[in-house]
C-alpha positions in Angstrom: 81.6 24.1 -34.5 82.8 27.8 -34.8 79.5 28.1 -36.7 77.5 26.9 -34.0 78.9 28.8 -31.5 78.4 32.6 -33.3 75.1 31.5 -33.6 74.5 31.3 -29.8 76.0 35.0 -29.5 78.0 36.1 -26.4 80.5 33.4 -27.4 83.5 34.6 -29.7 84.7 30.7 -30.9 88.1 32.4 -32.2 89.0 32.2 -28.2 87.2 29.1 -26.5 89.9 26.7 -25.5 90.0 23.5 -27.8 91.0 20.4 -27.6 91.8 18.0 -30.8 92.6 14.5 -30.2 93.1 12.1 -33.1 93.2 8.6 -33.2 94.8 8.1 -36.9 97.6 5.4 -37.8 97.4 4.0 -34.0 96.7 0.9 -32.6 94.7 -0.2 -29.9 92.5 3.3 -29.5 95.2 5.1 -28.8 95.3 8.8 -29.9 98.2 9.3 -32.0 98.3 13.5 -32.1 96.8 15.9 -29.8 96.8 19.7 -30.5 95.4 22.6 -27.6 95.2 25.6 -28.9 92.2 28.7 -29.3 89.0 27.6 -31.4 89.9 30.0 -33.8 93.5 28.9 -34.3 92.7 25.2 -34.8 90.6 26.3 -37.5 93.1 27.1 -38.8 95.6 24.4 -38.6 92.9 22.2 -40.3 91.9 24.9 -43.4 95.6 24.7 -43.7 96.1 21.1 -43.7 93.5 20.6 -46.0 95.5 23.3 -48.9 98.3 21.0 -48.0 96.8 18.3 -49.0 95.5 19.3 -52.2 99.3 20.5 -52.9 100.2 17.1 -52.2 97.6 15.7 -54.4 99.2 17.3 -57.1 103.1 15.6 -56.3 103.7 16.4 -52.7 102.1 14.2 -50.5 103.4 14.9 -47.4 100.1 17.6 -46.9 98.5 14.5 -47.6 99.8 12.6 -44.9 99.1 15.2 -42.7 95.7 15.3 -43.1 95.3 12.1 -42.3 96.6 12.3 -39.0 93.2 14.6 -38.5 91.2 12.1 -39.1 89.4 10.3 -37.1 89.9 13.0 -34.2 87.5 14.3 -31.2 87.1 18.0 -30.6 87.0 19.1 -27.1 85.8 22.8 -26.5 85.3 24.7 -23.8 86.5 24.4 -19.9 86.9 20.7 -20.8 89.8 21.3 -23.2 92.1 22.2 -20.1 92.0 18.4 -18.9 95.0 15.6 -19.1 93.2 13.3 -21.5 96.6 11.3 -22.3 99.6 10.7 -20.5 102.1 11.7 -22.6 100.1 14.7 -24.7 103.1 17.2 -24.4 105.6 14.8 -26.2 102.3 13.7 -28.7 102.1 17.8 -29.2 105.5 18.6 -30.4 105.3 15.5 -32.5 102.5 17.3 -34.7 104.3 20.7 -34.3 107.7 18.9 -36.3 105.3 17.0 -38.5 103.5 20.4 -39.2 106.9 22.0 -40.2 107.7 19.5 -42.0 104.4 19.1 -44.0 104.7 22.9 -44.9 108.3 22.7 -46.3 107.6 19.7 -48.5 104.9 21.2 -49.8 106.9 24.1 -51.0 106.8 27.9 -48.9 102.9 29.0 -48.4 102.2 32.2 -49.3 102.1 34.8 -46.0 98.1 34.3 -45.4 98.0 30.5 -46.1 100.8 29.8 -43.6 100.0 27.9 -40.6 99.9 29.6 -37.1 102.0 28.4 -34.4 99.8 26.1 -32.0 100.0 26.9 -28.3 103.3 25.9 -26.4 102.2 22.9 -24.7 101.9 22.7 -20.5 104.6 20.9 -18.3 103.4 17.5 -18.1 101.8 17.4 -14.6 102.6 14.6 -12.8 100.6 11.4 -13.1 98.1 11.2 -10.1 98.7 8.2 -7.7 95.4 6.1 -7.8 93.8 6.7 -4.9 93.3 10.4 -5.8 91.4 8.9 -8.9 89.4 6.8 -6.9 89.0 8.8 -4.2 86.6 10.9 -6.3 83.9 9.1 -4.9 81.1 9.2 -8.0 78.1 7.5 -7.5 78.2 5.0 -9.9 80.8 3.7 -12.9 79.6 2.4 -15.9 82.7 0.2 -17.5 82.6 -1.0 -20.9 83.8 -4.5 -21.1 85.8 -5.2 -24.4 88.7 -2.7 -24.3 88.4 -2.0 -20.9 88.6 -5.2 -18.6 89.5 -7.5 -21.3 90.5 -7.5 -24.9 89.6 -11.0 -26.1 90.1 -13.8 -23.5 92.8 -12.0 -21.9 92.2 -9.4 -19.0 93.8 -5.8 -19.4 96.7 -5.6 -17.4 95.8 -3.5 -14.0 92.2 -3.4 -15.1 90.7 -6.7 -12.7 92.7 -5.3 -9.9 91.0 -1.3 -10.7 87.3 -3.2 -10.9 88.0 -5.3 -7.6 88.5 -2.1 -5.5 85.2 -0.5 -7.5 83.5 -3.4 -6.7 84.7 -3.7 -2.6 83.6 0.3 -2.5 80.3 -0.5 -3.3 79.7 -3.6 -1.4 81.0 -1.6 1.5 78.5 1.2 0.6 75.3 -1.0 0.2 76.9 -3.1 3.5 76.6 0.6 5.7 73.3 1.1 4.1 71.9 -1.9 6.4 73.8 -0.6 9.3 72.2 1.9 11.4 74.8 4.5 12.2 77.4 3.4 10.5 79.5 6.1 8.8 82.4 4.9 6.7 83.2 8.3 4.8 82.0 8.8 1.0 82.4 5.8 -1.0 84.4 5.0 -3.7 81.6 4.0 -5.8 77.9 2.8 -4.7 77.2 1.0 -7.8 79.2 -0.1 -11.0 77.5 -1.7 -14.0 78.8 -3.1 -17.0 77.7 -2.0 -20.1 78.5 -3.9 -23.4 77.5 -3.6 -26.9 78.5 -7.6 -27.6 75.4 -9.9 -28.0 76.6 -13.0 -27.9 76.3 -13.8 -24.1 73.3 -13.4 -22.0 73.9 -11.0 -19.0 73.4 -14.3 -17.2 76.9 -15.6 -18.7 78.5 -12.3 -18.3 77.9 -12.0 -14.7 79.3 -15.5 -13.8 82.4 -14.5 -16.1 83.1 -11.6 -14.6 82.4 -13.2 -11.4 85.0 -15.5 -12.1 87.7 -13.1 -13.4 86.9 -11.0 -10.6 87.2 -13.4 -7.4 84.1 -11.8 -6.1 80.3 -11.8 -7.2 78.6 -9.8 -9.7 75.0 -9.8 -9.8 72.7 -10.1 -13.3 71.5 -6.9 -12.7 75.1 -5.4 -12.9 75.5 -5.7 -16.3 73.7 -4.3 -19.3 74.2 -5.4 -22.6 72.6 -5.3 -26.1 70.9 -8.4 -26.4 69.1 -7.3 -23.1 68.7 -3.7 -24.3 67.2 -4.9 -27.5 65.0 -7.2 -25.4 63.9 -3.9 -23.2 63.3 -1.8 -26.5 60.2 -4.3 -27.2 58.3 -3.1 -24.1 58.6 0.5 -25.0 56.3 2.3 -27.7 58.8 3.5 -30.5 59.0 6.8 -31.3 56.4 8.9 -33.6 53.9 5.6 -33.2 50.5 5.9 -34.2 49.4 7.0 -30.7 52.2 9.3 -30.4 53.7 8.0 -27.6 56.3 9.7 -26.1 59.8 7.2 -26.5 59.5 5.2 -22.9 55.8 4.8 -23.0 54.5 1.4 -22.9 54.0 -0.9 -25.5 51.9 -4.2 -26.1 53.9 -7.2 -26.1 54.9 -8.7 -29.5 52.8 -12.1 -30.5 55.9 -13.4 -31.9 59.3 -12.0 -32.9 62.1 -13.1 -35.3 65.2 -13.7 -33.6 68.1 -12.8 -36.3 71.4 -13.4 -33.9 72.8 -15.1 -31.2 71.7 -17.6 -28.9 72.2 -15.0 -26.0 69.9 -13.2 -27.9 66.9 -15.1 -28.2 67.3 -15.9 -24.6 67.3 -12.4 -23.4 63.8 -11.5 -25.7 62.4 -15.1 -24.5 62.6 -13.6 -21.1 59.8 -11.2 -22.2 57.3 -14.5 -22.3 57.1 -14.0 -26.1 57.7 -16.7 -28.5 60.6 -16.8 -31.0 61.1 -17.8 -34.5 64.4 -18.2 -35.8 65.3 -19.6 -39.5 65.5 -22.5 -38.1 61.7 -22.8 -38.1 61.4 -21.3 -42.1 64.3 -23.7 -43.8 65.1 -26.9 -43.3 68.7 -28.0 -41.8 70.9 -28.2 -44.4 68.8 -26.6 -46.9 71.4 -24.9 -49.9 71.4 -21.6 -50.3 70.0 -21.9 -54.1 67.0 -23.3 -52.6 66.4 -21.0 -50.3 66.3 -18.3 -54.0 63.7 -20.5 -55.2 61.6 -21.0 -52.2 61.9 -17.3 -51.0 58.7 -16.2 -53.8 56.6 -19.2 -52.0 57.6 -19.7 -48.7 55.0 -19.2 -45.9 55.3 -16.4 -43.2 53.8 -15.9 -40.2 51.7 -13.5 -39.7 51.8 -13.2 -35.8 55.7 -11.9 -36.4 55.0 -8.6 -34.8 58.8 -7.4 -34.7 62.4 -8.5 -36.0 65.2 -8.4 -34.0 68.9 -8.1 -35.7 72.1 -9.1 -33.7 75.6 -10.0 -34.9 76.1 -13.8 -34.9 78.6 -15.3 -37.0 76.1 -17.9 -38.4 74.7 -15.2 -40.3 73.5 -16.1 -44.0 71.3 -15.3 -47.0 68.5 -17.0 -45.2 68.9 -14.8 -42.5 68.9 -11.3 -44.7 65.6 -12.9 -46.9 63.8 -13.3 -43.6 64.8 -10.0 -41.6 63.9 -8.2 -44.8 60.9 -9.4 -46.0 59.2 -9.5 -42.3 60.8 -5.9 -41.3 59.4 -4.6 -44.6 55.5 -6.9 -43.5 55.4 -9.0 -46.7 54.0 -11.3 -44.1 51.2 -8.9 -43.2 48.0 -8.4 -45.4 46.0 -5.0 -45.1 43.5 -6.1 -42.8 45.6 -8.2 -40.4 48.2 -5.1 -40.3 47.2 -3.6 -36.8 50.6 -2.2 -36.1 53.8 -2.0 -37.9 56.2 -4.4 -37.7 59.0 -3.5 -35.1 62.4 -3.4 -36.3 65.3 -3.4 -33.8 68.6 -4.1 -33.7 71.2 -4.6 -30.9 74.2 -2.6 -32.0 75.2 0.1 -34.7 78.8 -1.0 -34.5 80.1 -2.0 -37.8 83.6 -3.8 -37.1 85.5 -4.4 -34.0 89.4 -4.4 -34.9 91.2 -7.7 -33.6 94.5 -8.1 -33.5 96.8 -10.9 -31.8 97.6 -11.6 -28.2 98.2 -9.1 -25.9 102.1 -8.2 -25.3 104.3 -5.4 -24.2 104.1 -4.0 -27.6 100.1 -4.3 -27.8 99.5 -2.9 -24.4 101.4 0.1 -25.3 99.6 0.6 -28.2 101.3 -0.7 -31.2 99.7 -3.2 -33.0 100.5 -5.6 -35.5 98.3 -5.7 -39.0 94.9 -5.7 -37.6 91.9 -7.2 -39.1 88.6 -6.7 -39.1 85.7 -8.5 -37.8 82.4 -7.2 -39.2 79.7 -6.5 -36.6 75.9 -6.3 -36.3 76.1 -2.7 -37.8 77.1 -4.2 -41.1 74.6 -7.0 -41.0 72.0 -4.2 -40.0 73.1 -2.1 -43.4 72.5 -5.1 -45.6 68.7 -5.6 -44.1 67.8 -2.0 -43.7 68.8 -1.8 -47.7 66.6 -5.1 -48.5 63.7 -3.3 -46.8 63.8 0.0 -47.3 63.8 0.8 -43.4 65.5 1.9 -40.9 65.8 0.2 -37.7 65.9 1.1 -33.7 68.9 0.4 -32.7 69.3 -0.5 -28.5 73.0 -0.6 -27.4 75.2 2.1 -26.9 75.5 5.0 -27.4 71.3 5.2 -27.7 69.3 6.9 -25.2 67.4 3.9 -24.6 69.7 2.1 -23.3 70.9 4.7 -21.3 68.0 5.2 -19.7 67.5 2.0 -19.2 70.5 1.5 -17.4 69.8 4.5 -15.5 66.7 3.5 -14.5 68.5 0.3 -13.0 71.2 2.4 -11.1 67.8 4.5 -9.5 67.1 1.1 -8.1 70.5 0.4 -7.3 70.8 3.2 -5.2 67.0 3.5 -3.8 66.5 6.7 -6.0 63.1 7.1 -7.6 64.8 6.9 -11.2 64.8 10.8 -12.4 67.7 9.7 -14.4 65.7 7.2 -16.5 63.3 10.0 -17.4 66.4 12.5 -18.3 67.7 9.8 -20.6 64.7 9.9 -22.3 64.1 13.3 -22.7 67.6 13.2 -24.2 
């Protein structure tokens, strides 16, 4: 980063206000150690950690326990450096100041020009703004992840239903003044709020009439964005660096046929399109062994009209699953003269895990959690196939610029805009 920002010139990165927030050792996406301090200084702090932690490598190992509180962190630079990310950052800040001591005088005394510099004294805590100045902010639009955010599991986020309700009454309000003539009810809340979710396994459909249902009040299908759907969306747009060097957005011709590798949700949501699916379901038998499948992989027929494969997480997921993505992702089904255009390859999500953990209690909403576990996601099914074929796939959910502009796009709709902020995704 202090790299990049020399190279723009006029910039001096020893002196641009930082931020370094990381979330190592906590629970529940907490961060666990903030430091705010000068670029420069930073630097720093983390060239120094790291010679503490190859002291520690050799007996010491509190430098090595130090540098692991660095990682994974988030570097904030710039104006946005000076904002209260975390309740509670001043206590968090003279936490890693003590640990920093500490690290340095169990690794022995560093010589003069190795020692760490003091980080800045932290700010008095301001004081924790009541909620309607948060709300009264009055964007446009919110855009609230679902897992994490409203619920974690089956249970709802303590606070978080009641937060979404008064979203949600803002912009019924909003679109309610928009029919009246006249009427002037001061700037809204919010005008729109979507839900955007990287989880495939429900059909916006199902989502809506759950959240509907948590909620008390009624949230439309085309509220909420998720993977399955963005995947589903990907298959009408040209992908990049095609043949006809389409620009990413351009049309594209509808798929003959796809391979559904995921969810139910899923193959609803590409169905939608007025495309047919084919699933392993229509390849193997029910019930057919695994060793079978080994033998019958050489000889088994594919269909040619497969023109793309789509890859969600299910938990259904098996070996005939990887043969099939693989072999029609990498067109083994295709022979030269019936290869028109490549074989799409898309997948819903990159994430590779989500971390679960047991029910929510006072501990858990605080952010201590209890051994958690991992449950693999559709970015770890996705390495497996990309790694059979030899490709790389389009991936639709978050955080790609597809599905932000797709979403986008919506919101344009939403609020009777003539979507310029589906054609800034895209140039993004």
């Amino acid at each position: 980063v202090c790299e990049a920002l020399a190279e723009q010139g006029g910039r001096d990165p020893r002196t641009e206000p930082a931020l370094l927030v990381s979330n190592a050792g906590s629970g529940g996406g907490r961060p666990q150690r903030e430091w705010r301090a000068p670029l420069g200084q930073l630097e720093r702090v983390v060239r120094e950690s790291l010679h503490l932690a190859a002291e520690g490598a050799k007996g010491a190992n509190a430098g090595a326990d130090w540098t692991a509180q660095l990682s994974p962190a988030v570097l904030v630079v710039g104006p946005a450096a000076g904002l209260d990310l975390r309740w509670g950052a001043v206590e968090a800040a003279q936490e890693a100041q003590a640990g920093l001591s500490q690290a340095g005088a169990a690794a022995g005394p560093p010589s003069p020009a190795a020692s760490p510099p003091p980080l800045a004294s932290p700010r008095p805590p301001p004081p924790p703004p009541a909620e309607s100045a948060i709300l009264s902010r009055g964007f446009d639009a919110w855009l609230l992840d679902l897992d994490g955010v409203v619920w974690r599991g089956q249970e709802a986020i303590p606070g978080a239903l009641e937060a979404v309700r008064k979203l949600l009454e803002s912009a019924q309000g909003h679109a309610d003044a928009e029919l009246t003539p006249g009427a002037d009810t001061g700037r809204p809340v919010a005008k729109a709020v979507v839900f955007v979710t990287n989880n495939s396994l429900k059909t916006r459909a199902e989502y809506a009439a759950a959240l509907s249902s948590s909620l008390g009040r009624p949230v439309q299908v085309d509220s909420v964005a998720t993977s399955a759907w963005a995947a589903a969306q990907l298959l009408l747009l040209a992908p990049p660096g095609d043949e006809a060097g389409a620009e990413v957005g351009a049309e594209a011709p509808l798929p003959r046929k796809v391979l559904v590798c995921g969810s139910a949700a899923l193959e609803a949501e590409v169905g939608l399109l007025g495309v047919e699916c084919v699933t392993v379901a229509d390849h193997f038998p029910p019930g057919a062994k695994p060793e079978d499948m080994v033998a019958a992989i050489a000889t088994l027929p594919l269909d040619p009209m497969v023109d793309a494969v789509v890859l969600g997480f299910t938990p259904s997921f098996t070996f005939a699953h990887l043969c099939l993505a693989a072999n029609y992702a990498a067109g083994a089904h295709r022979t030269e003269a019936a290869a028109t255009r490549p074989v799409r390859f898309v997948a819903t999500n990159p994430d590779a895990f989500n971390a679960v953990s047991g029910p929510l209690t006072p501990a858990s909403t605080s952010g201590s959690t209890s051994n958690p576990r991992v449950l693999p996601e559709c970015g770890s099914l996705l390495a497996a196939v990309e790694r059979a074929c030899g490709r790389r796939a389009e991936v639709a959910g978050k955080p790609s610029r597809l599905m932000a502009a797709a979403v986008l796009a919506g919101l344009g709709r939403k609020l009777g805009r003539a979507e310029p902020g589906a054609e800034a995704g895209r140039r993004r």
